[in-house]
C-alpha positions as semicolon CSV with decimal commas, in nm:
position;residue;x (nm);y (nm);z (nm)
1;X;0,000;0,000;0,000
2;X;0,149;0,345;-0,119
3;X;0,010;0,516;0,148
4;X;0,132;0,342;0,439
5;X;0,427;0,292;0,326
6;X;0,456;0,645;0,261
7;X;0,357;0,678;0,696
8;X;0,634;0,441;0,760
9;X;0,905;0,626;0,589
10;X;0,775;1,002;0,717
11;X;0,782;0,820;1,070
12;X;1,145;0,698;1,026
13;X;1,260;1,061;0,907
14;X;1,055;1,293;1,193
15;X;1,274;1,434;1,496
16;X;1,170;1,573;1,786
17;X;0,941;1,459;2,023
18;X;0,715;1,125;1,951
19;X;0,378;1,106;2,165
20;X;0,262;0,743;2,175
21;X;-0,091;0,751;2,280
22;X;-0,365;0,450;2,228
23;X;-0,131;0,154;2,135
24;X;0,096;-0,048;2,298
25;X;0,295;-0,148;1,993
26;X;0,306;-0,527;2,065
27;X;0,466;-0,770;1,831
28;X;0,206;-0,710;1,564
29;X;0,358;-0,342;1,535
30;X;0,758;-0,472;1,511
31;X;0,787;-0,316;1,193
32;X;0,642;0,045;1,366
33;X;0,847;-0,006;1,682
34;X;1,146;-0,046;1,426
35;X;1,082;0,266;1,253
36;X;1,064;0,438;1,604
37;X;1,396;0,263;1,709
38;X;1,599;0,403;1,387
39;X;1,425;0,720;1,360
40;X;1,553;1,039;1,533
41;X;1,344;1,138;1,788
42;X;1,502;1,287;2,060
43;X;1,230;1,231;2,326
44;X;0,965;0,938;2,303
45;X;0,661;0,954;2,571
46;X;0,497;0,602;2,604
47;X;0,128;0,604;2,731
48;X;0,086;0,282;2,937
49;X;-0,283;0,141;3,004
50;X;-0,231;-0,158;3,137
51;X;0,028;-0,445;3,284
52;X;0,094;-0,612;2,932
53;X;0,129;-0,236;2,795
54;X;0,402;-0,175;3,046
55;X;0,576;-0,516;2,937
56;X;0,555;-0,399;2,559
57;X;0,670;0,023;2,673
58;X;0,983;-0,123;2,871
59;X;1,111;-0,330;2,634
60;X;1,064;-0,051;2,336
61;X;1,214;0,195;2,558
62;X;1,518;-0,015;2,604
63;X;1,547;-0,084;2,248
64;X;1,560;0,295;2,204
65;X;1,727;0,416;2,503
66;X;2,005;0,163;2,464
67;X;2,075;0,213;2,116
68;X;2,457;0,293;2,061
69;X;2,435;0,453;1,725
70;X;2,164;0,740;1,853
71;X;2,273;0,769;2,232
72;X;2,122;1,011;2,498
73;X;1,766;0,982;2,361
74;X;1,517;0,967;2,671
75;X;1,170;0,743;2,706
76;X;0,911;0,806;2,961
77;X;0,628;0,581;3,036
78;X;0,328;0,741;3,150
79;X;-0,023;0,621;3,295
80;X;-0,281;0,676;3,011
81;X;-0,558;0,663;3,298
82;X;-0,467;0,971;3,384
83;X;-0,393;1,195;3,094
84;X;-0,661;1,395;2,905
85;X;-0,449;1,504;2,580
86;X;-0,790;1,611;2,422
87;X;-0,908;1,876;2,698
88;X;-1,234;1,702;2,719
């Protein structure tokens, strides 16, 4: 599909700060936690919902954090429970 492949490579190439809100990116999503792994964000911030969602955050935020050819990038897990990003 043109179009998401056309997401996946704007995703690799974005900098910054990533916001990760709604998903968990389990193993169904390797191929988007890859992109997020190689891609240069400076900052990721991992909404967490539930046990299995912390399980999937930690281990994508060690992939990233730990990641010799990008160092000094920073992940923070956060409760989804209690954020309102919409204001409503």
């Amino acid at each position: 599909n043109y179009y998401l492949n056309s997401c996946y490579k704007s995703l690799k190439s974005q900098s910054g700060v990533l916001f990760i809100f709604g998903t968990a990116l389990k193993s169904n999503d390797e191929h988007i936690r890859k992109a997020i792994v190689e891609g240069k964000f400076e900052r990721v911030y991992i909404g967490v919902w539930s046990e299995e969602d912390a399980r999937a955050a930690e281990s994508l935020k060690v992939d990233i954090e730990s990641d010799e050819k990008r160092p000094g990038r920073i992940v923070t897990l956060f409760d989804s429970k209690t954020v309102n990003p919409w204001g409503i």
